[in-house]
SEBA-418185 format. One record per residue (C-alpha): residue in one letter; x negated, y negated, z. Coordinates in steps of 0.02 Angstrom, whole numbers, padded with zeros to 5 digits, always signed. Each point is the difference from the previous one (the first is absolute). Layout:
% SEBA-418185
AXYZ ...
//
This chain:
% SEBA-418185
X+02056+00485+00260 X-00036+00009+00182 X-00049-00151+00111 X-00181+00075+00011 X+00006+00010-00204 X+00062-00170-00027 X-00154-00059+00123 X-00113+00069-00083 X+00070-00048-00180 X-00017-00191+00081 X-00198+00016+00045 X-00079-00136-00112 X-00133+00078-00102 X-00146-00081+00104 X+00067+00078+00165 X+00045+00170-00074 X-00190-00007-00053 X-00056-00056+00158 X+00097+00140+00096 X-00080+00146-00116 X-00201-00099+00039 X+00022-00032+00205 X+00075+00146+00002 X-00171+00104-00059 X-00113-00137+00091 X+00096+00073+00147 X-00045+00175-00028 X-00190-00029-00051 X-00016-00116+00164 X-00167-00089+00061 X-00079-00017-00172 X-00148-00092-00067 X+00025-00069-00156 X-00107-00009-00171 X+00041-00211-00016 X-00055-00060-00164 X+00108-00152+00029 X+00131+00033-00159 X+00170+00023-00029 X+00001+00208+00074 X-00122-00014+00128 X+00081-00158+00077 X+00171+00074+00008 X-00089+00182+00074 X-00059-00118+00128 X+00141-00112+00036 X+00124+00148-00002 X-00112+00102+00115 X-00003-00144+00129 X+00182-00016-00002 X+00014+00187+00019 X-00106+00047+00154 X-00091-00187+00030 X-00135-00100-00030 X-00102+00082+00133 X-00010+00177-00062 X-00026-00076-00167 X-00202-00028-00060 X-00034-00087-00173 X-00131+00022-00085 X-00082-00080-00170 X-00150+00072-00084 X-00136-00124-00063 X-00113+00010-00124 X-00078-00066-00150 X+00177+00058-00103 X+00105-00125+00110 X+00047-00156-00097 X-00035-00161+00108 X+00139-00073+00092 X+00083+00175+00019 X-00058+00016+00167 X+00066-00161+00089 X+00180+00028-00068 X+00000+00176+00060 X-00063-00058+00166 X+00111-00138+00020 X+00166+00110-00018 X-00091+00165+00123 X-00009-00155+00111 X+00170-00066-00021 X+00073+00195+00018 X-00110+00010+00173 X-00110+00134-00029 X-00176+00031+00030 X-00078-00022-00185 X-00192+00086-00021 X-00101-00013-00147 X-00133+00114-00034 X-00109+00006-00135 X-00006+00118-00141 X-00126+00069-00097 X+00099+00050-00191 X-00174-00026-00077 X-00110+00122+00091 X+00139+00147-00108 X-00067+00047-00160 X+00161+00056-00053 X+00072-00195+00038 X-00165-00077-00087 X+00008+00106-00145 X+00198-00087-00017 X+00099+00158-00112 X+00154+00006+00008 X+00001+00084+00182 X-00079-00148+00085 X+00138-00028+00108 X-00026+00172+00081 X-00165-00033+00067 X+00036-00187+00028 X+00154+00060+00105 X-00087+00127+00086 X-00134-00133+00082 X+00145-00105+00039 X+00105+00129+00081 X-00169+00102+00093 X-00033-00166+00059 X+00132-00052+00059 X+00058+00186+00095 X-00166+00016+00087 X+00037-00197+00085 X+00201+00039+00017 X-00069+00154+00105 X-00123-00117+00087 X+00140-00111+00045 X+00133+00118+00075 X+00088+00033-00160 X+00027+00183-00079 X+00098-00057-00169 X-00022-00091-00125 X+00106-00064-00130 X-00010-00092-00170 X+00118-00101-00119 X+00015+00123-00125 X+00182-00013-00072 X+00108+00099-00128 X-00067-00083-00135 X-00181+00021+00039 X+00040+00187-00010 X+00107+00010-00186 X-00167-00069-00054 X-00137+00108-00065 X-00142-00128+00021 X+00002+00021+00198 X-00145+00105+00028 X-00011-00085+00180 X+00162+00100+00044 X-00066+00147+00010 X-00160-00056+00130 X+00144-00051+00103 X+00100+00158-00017 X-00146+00084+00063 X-00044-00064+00148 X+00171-00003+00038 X+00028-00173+00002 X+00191-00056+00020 X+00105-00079-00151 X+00146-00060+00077 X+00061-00117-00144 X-00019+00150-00092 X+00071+00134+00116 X+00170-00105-00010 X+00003-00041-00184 X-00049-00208+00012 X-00027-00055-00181 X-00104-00161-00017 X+00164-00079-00046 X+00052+00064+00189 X-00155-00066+00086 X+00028-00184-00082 X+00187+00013+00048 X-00029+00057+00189 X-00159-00099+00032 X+00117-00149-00077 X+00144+00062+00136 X-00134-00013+00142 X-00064-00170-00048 X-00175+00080-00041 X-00095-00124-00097 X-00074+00119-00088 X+00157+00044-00088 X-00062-00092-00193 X-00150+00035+00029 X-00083+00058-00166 X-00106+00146+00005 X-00171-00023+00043 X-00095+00178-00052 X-00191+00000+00024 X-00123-00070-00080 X-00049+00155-00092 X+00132+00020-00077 X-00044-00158-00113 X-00160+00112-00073 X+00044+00117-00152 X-00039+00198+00044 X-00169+00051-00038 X-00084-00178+00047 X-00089+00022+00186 X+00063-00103+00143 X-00134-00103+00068 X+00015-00134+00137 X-00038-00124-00170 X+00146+00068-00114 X+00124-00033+00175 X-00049-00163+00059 X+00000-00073-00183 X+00180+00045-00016 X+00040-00055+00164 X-00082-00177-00061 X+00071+00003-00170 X+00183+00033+00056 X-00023-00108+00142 X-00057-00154-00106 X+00126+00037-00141 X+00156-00023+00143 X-00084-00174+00057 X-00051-00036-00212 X+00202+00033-00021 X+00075-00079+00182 X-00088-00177-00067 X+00073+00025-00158 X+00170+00007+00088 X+00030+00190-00070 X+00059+00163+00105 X-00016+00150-00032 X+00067+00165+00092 X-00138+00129-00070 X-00144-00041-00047 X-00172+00117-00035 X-00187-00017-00065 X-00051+00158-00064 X-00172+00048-00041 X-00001+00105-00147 X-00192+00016-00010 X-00024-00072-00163 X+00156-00129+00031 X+00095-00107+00141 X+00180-00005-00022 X+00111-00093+00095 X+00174+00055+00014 X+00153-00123+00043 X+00188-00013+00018 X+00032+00025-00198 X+00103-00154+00009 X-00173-00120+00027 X-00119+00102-00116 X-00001-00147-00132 X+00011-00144+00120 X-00164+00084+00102 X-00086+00049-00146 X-00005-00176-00047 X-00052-00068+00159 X-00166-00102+00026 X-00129+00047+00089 X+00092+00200+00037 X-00186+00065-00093 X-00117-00101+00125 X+00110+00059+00140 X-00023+00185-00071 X-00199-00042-00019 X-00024-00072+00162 X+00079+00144+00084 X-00141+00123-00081 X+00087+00026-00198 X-00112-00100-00074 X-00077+00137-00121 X+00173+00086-00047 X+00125-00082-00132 X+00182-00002+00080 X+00150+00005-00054 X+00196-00026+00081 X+00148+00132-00008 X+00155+00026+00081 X-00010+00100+00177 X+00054+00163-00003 X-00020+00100+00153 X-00094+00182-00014 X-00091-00073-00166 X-00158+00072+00030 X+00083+00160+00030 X+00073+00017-00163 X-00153-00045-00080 X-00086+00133+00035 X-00002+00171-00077 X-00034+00093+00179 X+00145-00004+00117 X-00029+00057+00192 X+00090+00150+00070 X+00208-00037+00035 X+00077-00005+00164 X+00078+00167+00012 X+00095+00080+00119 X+00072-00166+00090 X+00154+00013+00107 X+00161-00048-00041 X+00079-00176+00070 X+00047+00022+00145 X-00106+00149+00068 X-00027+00024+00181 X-00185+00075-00040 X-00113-00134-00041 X-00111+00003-00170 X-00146+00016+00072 X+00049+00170+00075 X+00008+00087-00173 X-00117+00100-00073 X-00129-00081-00136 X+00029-00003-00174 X-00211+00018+00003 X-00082+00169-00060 X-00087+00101+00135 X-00155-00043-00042 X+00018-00185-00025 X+00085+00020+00175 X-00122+00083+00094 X-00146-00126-00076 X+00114-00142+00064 X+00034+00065+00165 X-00208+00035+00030 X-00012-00192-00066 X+00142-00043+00116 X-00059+00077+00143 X-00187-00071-00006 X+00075-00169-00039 X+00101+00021+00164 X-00157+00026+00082 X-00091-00136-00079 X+00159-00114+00031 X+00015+00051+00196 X-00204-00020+00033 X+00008-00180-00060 X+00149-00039+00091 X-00079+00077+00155 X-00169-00075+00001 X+00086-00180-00031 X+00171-00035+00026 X-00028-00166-00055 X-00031+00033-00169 X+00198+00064-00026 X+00062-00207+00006 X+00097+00021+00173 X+00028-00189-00022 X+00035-00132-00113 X-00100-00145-00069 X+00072-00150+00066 X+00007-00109-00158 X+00160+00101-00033 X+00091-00086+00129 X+00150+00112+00016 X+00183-00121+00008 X+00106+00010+00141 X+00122+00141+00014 X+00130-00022-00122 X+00135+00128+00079 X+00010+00121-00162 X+00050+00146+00115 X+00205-00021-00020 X-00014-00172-00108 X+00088-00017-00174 X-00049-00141-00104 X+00014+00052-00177 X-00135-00078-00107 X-00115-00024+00125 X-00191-00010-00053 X-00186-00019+00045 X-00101-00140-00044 X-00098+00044-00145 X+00146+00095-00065 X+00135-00045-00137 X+00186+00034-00010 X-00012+00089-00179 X+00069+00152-00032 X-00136+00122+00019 X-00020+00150-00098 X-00014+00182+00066 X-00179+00042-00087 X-00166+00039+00091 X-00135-00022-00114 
//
């Protein structure tokens, strides 16, 4: 074994996985990122700041009605922290039939807001890419219609492109002291709502409330979980928990009022043990796969390969697309300050807490446990 070999034998896991990520950060360049504030999109961001710096580096969080509450200040906080300009626009999921009507292709047409939205301000602001968090796993999985809106508008994947499981993105975002590193996953709020039940504002923000009096309901009871869901089933609210506290929740006073208060009132609930993807098994329609995805490792990005979409599914999409673009760029024209170029102040960003280069394993973010977080979405 040469010198070089035995080097590169020696590379601790985190840094070999760090070399293959700054490494394509380096070759996208300037890049405006799709900043959800989770696990992926934090370490897109962090990596592309320590690739070409914070200053050719734009973040940017959609909001709308599908955001839980408290999402946003976290995300802020850490854009902060990393020293890049964060914007938050608004999005507009609702005003998509295809999103309202929830089948099991939401996510396209949820995605394709986000990502329209957020191109037509990246382009405002100086920036020509954009790239998302999608990783390796995201693409082995067939319920990930929101791939393909990426793939095409050519939106970068660099997790993807160089192979980054979620078990990679925990591991390296735990290397670069990103607090985000446990984070659970935090899908949105749509994704509580069975197929085949419309999203309304109504059917969001009582899941938002219901989920979000169910953590304080369990924090006073001196209980944590790591997952935890309200699902509105139409006919039926079911919370899902860590399997491990399904008896010990189910049993807990006062977990019916909380569900009530939050909007439940008329539906009978029951508890179950989380599992992620749930509603996706549960139905008997599944959305298109992810075909044609690159291999780990591929210098061509996923976004540059051809749909998996029919012709004419295409070409209805890419009329949609382009009158949404226009739609998208008139608003941001005629107001600029309806895209969020700045943040409320109640979220009181902390001071900078020197991520860029720091390792502190088990860092975390208040708000945030230490448990071991599982790798679902849903």
């Amino acid at each position: 074994m040469t010198v070089t070999d035995e080097g590169a034998a020696a590379l601790a896991p985190a840094d070999a996985l760090a070399d293959r990520l700054l490494e394509r950060m380096r070759v996208i360049g300037a890049v405006a990122v799709a900043y959800s504030g989770g696990a992926d999109s934090a370490l897109v961001l962090a990596a592309a700041v320590r690739a070409v710096g914070p200053e050719r580096v734009l973040a940017v969080t959609a909001v709308s009605e599908s955001l839980a509450a408290g999402e946003l200040p976290h995300a802020h906080r850490l854009a902060t922290d990393l020293g890049v300009t964060h914007l938050t626009p608004r999005t507009s999921e609702l005003t998509r039939p295809g999103y309202r009507a929830n089948g099991p292709d939401r996510c396209y047409f949820c995605k394709s807001e986000v990502l329209d939205t957020i191109t037509v301000l990246a382009h405002d602001h100086g920036y020509e890419l954009v790239a998302t968090g999608t990783n390796a796993d995201d693409a082995r999985d067939p319920h990930r219609p929101g791939i393909r809106a990426g793939r095409e508008r050519g939106i970068h994947t660099p997790l993807l492109d160089t192979g980054l499981t979620k078990a990679d993105v925990r591991l390296l975002s735990r290397h670069w002291s990103l607090p985000t590193w446990n984070k659970p996953a935090t899908p949105c709020l749509a994704s509580r709502i069975r197929y085949g039940i419309e999203v309304t504002p109504h059917r969001l923000a009582r899941v938002d409330r219901a989920e979000t009096a169910v953590r304080a309901l369990l924090a006073d009871a001196g209980l944590t979980v790591t997952d935890l869901r309200v699902r509105d089933l139409g006919d039926t609210a079911r919370l899902e928990v860590d399997a491990s506290l399904v008896d010990r929740i189910s049993a807990l006073p006062g977990l019916a009022g909380a569900l009530a208060d939050a909007g439940f009132a008329e539906l009978p609930h029951r508890v179950e043990p989380f599992r992620s993807g749930r509603l996706n098994s549960e139905t008997s329609v599944s959305p298109q796969p992810n075909e044609a995805l690159p291999a780990a490792n591929s210098p061509e990005p996923a976004a540059n390969l051809p749909s998996t979409t029919g012709a004419q599914d295409s070409d209805q999409r890419a009329g949609s697309r382009g009158a949404d673009m226009q739609s998208l760029t008139e608003r941001f024209g005629r107001n600029r300050t309806q895209v969020g170029l700045s943040m409320p102040d109640i979220f009181s960003p902390s001071p900078i807490k020197k991520i860029i280069g720091a390792v502190h394993p088990g860092a975390g973010m208040d708000g945030w446990h230490t448990a071991q977080p599982s790798s679902g979405s849903a």
